[in-house]
C-alpha positions in Angstrom: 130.1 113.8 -6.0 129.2 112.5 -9.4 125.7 113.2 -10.8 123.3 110.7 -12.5 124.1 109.8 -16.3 121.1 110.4 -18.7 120.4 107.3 -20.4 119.9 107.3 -24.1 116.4 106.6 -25.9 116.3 102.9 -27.9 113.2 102.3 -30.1 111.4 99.3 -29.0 111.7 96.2 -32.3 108.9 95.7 -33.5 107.4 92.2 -33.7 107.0 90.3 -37.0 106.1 87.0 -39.3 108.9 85.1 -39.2 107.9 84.0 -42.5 107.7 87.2 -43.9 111.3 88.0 -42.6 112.5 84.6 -44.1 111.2 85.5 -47.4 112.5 89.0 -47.3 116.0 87.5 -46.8 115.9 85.6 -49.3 115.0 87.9 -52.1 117.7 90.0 -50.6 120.2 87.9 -50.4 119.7 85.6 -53.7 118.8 86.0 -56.9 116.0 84.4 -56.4 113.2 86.6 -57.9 110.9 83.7 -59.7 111.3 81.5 -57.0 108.1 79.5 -56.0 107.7 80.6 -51.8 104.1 81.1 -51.7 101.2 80.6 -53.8 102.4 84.1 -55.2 105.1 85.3 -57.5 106.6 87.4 -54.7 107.9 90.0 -56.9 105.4 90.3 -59.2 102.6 89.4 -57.3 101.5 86.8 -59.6 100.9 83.0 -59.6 104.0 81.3 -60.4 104.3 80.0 -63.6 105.3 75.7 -63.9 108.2 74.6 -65.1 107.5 72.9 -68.2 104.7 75.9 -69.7 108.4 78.3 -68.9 110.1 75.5 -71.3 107.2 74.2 -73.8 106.1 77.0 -76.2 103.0 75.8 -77.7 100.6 78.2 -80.0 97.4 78.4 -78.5 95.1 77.4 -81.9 97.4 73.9 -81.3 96.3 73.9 -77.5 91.8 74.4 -78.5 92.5 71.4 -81.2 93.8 68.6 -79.1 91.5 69.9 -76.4 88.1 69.7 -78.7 89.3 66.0 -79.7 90.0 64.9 -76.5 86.4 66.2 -75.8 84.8 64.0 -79.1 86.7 60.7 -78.5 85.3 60.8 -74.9 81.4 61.5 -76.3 81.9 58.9 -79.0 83.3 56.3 -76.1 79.9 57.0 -73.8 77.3 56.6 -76.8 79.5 53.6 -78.2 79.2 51.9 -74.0 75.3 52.9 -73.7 74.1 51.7 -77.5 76.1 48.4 -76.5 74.5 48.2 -72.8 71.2 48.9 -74.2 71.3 46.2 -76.7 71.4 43.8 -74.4 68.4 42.0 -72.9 66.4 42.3 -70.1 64.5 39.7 -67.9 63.1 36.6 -69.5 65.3 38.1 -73.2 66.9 35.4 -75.0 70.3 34.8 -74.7 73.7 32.5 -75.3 75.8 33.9 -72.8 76.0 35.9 -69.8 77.2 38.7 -72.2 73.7 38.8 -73.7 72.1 40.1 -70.5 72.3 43.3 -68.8 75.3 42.6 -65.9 74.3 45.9 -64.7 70.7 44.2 -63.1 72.7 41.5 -62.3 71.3 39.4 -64.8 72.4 36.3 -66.0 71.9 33.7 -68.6 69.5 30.6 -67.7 69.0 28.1 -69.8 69.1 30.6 -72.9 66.8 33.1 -71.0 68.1 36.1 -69.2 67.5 36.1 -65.5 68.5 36.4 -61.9 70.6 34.0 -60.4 68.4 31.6 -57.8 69.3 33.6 -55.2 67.8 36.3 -56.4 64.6 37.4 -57.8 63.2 40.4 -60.6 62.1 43.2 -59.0 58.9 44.7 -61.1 59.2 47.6 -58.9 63.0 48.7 -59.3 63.8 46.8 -62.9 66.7 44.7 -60.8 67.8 41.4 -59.3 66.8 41.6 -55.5 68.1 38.9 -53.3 65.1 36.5 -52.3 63.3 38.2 -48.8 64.0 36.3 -45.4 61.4 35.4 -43.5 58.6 38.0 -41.8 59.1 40.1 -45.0 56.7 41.0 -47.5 56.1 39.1 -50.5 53.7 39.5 -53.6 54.8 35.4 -54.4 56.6 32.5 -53.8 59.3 33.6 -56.1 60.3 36.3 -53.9 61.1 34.4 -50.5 64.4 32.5 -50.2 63.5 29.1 -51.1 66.9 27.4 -49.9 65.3 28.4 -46.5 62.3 27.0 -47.4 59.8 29.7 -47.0 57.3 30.2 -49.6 54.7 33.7 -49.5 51.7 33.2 -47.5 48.7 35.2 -46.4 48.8 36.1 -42.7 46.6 38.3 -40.3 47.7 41.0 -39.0 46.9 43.1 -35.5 44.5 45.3 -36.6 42.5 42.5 -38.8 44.5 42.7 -41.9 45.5 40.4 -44.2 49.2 40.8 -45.6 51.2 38.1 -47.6 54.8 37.5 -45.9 57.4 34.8 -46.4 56.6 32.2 -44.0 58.0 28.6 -44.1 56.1 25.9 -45.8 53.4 23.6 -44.3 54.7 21.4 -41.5 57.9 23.3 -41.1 58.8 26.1 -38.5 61.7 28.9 -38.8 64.6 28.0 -36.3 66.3 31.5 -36.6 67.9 30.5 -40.0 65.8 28.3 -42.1 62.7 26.2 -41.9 63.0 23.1 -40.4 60.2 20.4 -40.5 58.3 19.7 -37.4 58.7 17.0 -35.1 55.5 14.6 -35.3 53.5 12.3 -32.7 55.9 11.0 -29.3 59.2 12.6 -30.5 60.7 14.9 -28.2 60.4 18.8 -27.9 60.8 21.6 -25.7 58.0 24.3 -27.6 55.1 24.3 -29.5 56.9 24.9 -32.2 58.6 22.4 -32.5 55.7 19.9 -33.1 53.9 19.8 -36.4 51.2 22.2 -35.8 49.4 21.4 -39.2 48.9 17.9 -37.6 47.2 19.6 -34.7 50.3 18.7 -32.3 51.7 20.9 -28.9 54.2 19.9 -27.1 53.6 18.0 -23.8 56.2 19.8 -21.3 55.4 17.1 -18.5 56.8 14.4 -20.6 58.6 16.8 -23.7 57.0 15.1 -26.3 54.9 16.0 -29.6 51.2 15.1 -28.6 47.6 15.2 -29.4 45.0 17.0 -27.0 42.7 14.8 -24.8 40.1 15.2 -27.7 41.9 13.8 -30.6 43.9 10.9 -31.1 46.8 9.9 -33.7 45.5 7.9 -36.8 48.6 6.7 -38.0 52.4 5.8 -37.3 55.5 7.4 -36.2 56.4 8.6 -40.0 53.0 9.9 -41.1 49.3 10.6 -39.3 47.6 13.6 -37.9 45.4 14.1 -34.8 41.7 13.3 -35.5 39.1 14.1 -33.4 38.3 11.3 -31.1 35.3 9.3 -32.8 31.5 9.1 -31.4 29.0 6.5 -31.5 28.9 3.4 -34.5 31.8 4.9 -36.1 34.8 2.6 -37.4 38.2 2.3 -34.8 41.3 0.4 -35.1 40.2 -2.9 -33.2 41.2 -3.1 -29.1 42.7 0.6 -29.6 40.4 2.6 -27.0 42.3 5.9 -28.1 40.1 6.5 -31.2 36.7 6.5 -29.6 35.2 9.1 -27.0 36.4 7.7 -24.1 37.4 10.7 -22.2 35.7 11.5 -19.0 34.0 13.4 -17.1 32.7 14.7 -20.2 33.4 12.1 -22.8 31.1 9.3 -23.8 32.8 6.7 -22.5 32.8 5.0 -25.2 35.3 1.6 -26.5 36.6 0.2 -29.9 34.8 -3.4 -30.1 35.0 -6.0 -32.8 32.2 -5.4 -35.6 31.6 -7.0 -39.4 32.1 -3.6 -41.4 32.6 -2.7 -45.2 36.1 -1.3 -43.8 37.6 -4.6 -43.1 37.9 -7.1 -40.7 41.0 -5.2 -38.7 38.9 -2.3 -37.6 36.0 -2.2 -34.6 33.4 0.3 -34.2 32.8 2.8 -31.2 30.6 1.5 -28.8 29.3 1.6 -25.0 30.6 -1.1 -22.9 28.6 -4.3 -22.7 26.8 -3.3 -19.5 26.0 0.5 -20.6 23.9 2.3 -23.1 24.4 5.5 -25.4 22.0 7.7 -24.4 22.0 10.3 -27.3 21.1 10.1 -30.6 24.1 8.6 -32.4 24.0 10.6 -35.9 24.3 13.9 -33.5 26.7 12.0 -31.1 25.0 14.1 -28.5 24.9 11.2 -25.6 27.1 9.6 -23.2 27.1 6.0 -22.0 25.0 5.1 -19.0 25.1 2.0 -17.3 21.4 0.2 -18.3 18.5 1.1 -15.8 17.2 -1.5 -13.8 13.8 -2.6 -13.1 10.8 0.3 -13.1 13.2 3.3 -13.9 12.5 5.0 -16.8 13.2 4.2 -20.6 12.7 5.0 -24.6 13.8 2.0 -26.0 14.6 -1.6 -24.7 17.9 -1.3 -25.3 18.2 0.9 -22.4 16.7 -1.5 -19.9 19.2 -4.7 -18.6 19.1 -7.3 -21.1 20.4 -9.4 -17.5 17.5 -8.9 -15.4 15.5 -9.9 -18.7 13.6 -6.5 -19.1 11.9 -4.4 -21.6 10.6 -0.7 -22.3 6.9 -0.4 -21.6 4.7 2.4 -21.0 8.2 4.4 -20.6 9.5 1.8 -17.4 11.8 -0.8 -17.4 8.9 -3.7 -17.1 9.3 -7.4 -16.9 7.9 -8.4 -20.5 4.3 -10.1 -21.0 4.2 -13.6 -19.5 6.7 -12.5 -16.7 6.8 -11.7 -12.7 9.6 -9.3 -11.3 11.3 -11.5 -8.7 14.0 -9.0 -6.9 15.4 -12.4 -4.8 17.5 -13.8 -8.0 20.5 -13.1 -8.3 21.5 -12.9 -12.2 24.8 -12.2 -13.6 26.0 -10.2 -10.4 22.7 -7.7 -10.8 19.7 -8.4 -8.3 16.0 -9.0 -9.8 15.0 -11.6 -12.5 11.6 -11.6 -14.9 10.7 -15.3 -14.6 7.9 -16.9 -16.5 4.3 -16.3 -15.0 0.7 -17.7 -15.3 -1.2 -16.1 -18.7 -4.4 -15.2 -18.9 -7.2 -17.5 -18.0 -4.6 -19.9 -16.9 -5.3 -21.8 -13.3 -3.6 -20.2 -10.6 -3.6 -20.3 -6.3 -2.8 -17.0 -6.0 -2.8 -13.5 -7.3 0.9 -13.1 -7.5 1.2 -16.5 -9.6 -0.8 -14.2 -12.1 1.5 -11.9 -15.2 1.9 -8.8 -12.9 2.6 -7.2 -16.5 -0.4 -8.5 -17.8 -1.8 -6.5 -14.8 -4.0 -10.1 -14.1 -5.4 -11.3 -10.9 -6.5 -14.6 -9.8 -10.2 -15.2 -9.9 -10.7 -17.0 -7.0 -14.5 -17.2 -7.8 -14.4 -19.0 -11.2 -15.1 -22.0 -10.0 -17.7 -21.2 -8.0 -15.7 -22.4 -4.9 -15.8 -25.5 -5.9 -11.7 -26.0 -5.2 -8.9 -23.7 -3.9 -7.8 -22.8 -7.4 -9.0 -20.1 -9.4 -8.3 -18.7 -13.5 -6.3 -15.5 -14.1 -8.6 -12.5 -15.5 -8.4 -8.7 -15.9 -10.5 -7.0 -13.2 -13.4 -6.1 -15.1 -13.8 -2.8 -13.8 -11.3 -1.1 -14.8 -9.3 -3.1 -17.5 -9.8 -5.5 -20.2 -8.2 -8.1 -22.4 -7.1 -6.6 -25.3 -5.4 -10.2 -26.5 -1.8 -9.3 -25.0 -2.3 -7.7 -21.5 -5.0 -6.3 -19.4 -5.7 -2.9 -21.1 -7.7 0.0 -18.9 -10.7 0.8 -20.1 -11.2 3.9 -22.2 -12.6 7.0 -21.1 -14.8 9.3 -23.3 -13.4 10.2 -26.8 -11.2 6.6 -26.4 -11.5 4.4 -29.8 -13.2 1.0 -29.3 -14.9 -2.1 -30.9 -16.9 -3.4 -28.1 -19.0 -2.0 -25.2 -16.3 -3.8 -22.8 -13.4 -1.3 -23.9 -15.7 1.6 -22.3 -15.5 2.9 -18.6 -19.4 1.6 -18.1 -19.6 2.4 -15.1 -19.4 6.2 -16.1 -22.1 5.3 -18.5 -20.4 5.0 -21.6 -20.1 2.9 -24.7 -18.8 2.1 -27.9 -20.7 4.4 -30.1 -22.5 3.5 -33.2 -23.2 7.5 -33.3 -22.1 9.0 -37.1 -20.5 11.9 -35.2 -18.6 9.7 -32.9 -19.1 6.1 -34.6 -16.2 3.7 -33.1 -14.8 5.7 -29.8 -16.7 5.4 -26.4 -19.3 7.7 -25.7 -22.6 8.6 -23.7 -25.5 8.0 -24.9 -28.1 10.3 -26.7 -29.9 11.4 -23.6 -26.4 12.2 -21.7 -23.5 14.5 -21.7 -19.8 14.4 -20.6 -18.9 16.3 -17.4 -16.0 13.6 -16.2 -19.3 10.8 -16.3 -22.4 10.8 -18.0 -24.6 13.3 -17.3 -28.9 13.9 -17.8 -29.0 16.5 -20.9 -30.9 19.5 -20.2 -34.5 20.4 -20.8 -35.5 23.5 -21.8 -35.1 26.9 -20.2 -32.2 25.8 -17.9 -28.9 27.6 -17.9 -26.0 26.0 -20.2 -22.5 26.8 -21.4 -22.6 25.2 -25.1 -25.2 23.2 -26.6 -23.5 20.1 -25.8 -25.5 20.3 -22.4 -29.1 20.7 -24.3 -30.9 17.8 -24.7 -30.6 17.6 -28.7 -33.0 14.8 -29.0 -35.9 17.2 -28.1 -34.7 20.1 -30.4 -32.9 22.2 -28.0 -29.4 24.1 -28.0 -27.9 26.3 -26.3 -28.9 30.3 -27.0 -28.9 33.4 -25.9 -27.6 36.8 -25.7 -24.0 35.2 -24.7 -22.1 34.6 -21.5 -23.2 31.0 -19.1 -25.3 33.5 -16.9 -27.6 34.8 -19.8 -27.4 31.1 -22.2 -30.4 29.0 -21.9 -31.5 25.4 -23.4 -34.5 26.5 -26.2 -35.5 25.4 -29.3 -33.3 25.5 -32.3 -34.8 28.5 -34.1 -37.7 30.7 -33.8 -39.9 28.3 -36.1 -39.9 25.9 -33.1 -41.5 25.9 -29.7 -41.3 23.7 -26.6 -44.9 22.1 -26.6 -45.2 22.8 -22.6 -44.6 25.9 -22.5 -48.0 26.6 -21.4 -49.2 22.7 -20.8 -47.1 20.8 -18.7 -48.5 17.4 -19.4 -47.0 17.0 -22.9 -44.3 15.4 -24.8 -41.3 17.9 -23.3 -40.2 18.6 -26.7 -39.4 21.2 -29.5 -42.3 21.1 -32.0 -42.9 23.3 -35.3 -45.3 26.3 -34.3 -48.8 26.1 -36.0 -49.4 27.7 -39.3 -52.9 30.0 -40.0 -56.1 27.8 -39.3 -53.9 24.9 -37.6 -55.6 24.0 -33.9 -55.2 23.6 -31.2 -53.1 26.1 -29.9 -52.8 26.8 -26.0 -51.0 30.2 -26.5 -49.6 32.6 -29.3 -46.1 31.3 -29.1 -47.4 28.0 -30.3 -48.6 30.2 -34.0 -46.2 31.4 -36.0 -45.9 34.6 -34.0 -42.8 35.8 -36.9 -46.0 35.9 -39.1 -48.0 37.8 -36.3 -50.7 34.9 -35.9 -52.4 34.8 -32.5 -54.0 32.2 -30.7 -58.1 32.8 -31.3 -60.1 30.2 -29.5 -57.4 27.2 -29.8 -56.8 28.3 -33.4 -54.3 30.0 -34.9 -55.1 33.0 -37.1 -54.6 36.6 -37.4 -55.9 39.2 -35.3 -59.4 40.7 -36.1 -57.8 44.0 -37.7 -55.7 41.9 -40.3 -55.9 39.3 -43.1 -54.2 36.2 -44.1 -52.6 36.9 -47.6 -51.3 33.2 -47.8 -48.4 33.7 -45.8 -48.4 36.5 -43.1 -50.9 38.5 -41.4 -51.4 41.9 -43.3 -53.3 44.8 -41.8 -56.7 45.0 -43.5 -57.4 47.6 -46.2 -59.1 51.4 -45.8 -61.9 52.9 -48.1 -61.6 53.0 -51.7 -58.0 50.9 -51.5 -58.3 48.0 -53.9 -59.2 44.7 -53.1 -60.3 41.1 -54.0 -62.4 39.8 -51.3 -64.6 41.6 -48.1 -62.2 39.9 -45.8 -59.6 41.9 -47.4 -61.0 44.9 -45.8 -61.7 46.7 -42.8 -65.1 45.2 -42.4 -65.0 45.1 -38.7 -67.6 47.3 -36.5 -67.5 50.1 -36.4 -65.9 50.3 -40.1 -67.6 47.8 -42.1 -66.3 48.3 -45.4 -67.2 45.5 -48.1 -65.2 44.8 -51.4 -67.7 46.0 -53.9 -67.3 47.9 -57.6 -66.9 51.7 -57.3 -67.8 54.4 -59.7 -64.1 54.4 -61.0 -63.1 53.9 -64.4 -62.5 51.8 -65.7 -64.9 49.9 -62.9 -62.9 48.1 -60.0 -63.3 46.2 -56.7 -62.4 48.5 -53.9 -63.3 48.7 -50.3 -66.7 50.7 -50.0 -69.3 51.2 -47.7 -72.9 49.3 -48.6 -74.9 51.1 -50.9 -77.1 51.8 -47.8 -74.4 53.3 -45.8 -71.9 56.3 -46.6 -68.5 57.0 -45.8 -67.7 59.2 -42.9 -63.6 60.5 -43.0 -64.2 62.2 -39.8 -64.4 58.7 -37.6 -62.8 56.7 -41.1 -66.6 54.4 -40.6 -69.5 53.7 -42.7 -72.5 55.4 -41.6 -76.4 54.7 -42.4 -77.4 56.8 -45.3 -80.1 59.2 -44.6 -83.6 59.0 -45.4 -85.8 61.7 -47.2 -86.9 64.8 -44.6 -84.2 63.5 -42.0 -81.8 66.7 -41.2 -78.8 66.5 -42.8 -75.8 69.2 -42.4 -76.1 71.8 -45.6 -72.5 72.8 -44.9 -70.2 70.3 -43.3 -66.3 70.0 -43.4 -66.3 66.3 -43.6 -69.0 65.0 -46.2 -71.5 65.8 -48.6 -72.8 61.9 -48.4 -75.4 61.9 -45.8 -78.1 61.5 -47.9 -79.2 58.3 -49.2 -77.9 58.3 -52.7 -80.2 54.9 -53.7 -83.0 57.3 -53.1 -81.4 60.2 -55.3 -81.7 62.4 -52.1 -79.7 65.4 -51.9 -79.0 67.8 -48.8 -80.9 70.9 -49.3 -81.9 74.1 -48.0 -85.3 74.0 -44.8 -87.4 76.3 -46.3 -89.9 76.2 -43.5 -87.3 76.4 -41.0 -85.2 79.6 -40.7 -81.9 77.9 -39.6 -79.0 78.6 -42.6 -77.4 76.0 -41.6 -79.8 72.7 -41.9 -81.7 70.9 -44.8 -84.0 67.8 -45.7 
């Protein structure tokens, strides 16, 4: 049997470039040792050398000149291009040519001034020719915007409440996504707001598509020019039979129409007026009213105008009033309005009956005239209450009302035309009587009164007190006065001046001058017995040695009796001393009878030393007879 062969050992090949085994053939099998294969000399391991350097030989001194002038003709080129550039001009330079300006900026030459093109505009802010801004974008002025769309730099708000200037088309012109377009203006058609001429205060109508003015305006002029004006009020100038320019809107309009009027702005215009039948009831320079068809008889009025010049009527007293000389008769029927003022009998005309008589004259027929005599009578005021004031039947005045005769004065409530200098010419009551709604007894003294106005000033009294109605009563004007029955009751019941010292007769001490404490003495007034008159008030009478001009000056009453005699002073004076018969005792303040010789008199006393009669030159001395220390003759 055969055995198994032993298989010999092969090395595995190794695996590699097959760039680098290309190259390595090809060095190998070529003489090919400078050839260019990689970026490498691959023999030398060096970059490969180019063709013409292998060929050209040049010395390197040769190679650093022609490099060093290549380097100066290129820096003499750049300052040569940048001294040019910068010679030429700038914005608003002069210049000939569009070579004078700086092309760089995009400048150009303009009427021999360098500038942008019209498209464009100077930018201050980047020294170049921007083109003009589109709409929306911001703008310092006009000149900035793109004018061959028409917009021009205005001021607009913003969100937040500031103000910042845009390009915005001009004034009656709106921005249709390319340019501005002017608006449409008054009855041509549109489909937005926008599309109308907003500056002439026109929106667009959708119901009808057309460029209108609001129910509050109208359009002044034509379909080429005209804006919407508000609506005119009262007595101002329209375009004749053209209702549009008044206020004739409703509800709240004034209803007002053009009519035909002379004014200074020609015959071919009107002025705003109510209709013929209605009234403005506003005032006309505020244009505050509306018009109101006229009121009709006895509603109320401020002016005639506002009454129905159909019915014949006027504005008195505030009512729409038949006029004087005319009845209201509501059977006539004039000019499709009930009611007619027709003529009436006047005053002190004959009449049958009291409605023949001027109801507005408020006159009555006085039956009684004539006595009787016939069935006819004469119209009259009712005396009573009203009199003829030459026009109508006036009432009568109440108090305060101004008059020139008795008859214009409610007598009945006792008044009359005054010939008072307080109240000369108005009706008043008379000087015994006051006004409590008629006229009324003044008051006497001593009753209670509100005011003085009550108090009967004819007899001196007003109104006093300590204040308040329950503590006021009627007295005398002033303390110098007194009611003369105060304490007699059959007098004259009035205020009389109270009696001076020595005046009679008195019946009590209110009736003296009390303020200069005189009394009533006997029916005369005087002072009381321990005072004096000094020519104008009671003073109290004067004490031992004071000085003094007359006895009555001194307390000379019992048990006092002091006289106004000369003292022992010096120089010598009148003074108020006891008699010479009589001495001064301080204990009881009295004059005393002087002692006579041998009477007892008190040696040591703590009052006096003046018992003794002093005329006599009699002394009090010491009872040698009698033992007692204390006693003397």
């Amino acid at each position: 049997m055969f055995g198994a062969k032993k298989r010999r050992t092969i090395a595995p090949i190794k695996e590699r470039d097959p760039d680098t085994l290309l190259r390595e053939h090809i060095v190998k099998n070529t003489d090919a040792s400078h050839v260019l294969v990689s970026e490498y000399d691959v023999l030398d391991k060096q970059k490969p050398v180019s063709f013409w350097m292998r060929d050209l030989n040049i010395p390197q001194w040769l190679l650093l000149v022609f490099v060093s002038l290549t380097i100066i003709v290129f820096t003499a080129f750049a300052l040569f291009t940048a001294i040019v550039t910068l010679k030429k001009e700038m914005d608003g330079g002069p210049c000939k040519s569009n070579t004078d300006c700086r092309r760089d900026l995009s400048l150009i030459c303009n009427n021999y001034r360098c500038g942008c093109a019209y498209s464009h505009f100077w930018s201050n802010s980047y020294s170049i020719c921007e083109r003009r801004r589109m709409v929306n974008r911001t703008c310092v002025n006009d000149s900035m915007c793109d004018a061959f769309a028409s917009l021009q730099c205005q001021s607009v708000p913003l969100t937040n409440g500031a103000i910042e200037s845009q390009c915005q088309c001009k004034t009656s012109m709106s921005w249709n996504g390319y340019i501005c377009v002017y608006q449409s203006l008054y009855n041509t058609s549109c489909l937005l707001d926008a599309n109308c001429d907003t500056s002439r205060y026109l929106f667009c109508n959708l119901t009808i598509q057309l460029c209108q003015c609001n129910s509050s305006m109208f359009w002044n002029g034509d379909s080429k020019s005209g804006t919407c004006e508000y609506k005119r009020t009262v007595n101002r100038y329209c375009y004749p039979y053209d209702n549009n320019w008044c206020d004739d809107t409703g509800p709240l309009g004034q209803r007002l129409v053009c009519t035909r009027y002379t004014n200074p702005y020609g015959s071919e215009y009107g002025v705003c007026q109510c209709s013929t039948h209605e009234f403005y009831n506003g005032s006309a320079s505020l244009g505050n009213g509306i018009c109101v068809p006229h009121h009709l008889y006895n509603e109320s009025c401020t002016s005639t105008s506002q009454c129905d010049y159909r019915i014949n009527l006027a504005c008195l007293s505030n009512l729409c009033l038949c006029p004087s000389g005319t009845n209201y008769d509501s059977s006539i029927n004039s000019n499709g309005v009930m009611g007619y003022c027709k003529s009436a009998a006047g005053y002190m005309e004959n009449c049958t009956a009291s409605l023949v008589c001027s109801s507005s004259q408020n006159l009555f027929c006085n039956l009684s005239y004539y006595g009787g005599a016939n069935t006819s009578g004469i119209c009259q005021c009712n005396s009573s209450w009203s009199y003829w004031d030459g026009t109508t039947c006036t009432t009568k005045l109440s108090i305060g009302g101004e008059c020139s005769s008795n008859i214009h004065c409610i007598e009945a409530n006792g008044l009359f035309c005054s010939n008072y200098t307080q109240s000369i010419g108005t009706c008043d009551c008379d000087k015994d009587h006051f006004w409590n709604n008629t006229c009324i007894s003044k008051q006497w003294y001593n009753t209670t009164c509100p005011s003085s106005y009550v108090c009967d000033d004819n007899r001196g009294l007003q109104c006093q007190g300590l204040g308040g109605s329950m503590f006021q009563k009627c007295d005398c004007y002033n303390t110098t006065y007194i009611w003369d029955s105060l304490y007699v009751t059959n007098r004259s019941y009035t205020c009389i001046p109270k009696l001076t010292n020595g005046q009679s007769p008195c019946f009590g001490d209110l009736e003296c001058e009390d303020f200069n404490y005189l009394k009533c003495n006997n029916g005369t007034c005087g002072c009381y017995y321990t005072d004096y008159w000094d020519g104008s008030r009671c003073q109290p009478k004067r004490n031992y040695t004071d000085p003094c001009s007359n006895t009555y000056q001194c307390r000379d009453f019992s048990p006092v009796n002091l006289i106004c005699r000369y003292g022992t002073t010096s120089p010598v004076a009148l003074q108020c001393l006891c008699n010479t018969t009589s001495y001064w005792e301080e204990c009881v303040q009295a004059c005393l009878i002087s002692k006579k010789y041998h009477e007892s008199c008190t040696l040591v006393s703590n009052c006096t030393t003046n018992e003794c009669d002093k005329t006599a030159n009699l002394q009090c001395m010491n009872d040698s007879i009698s033992s007692l220390t204390g006693s003397g003759w």
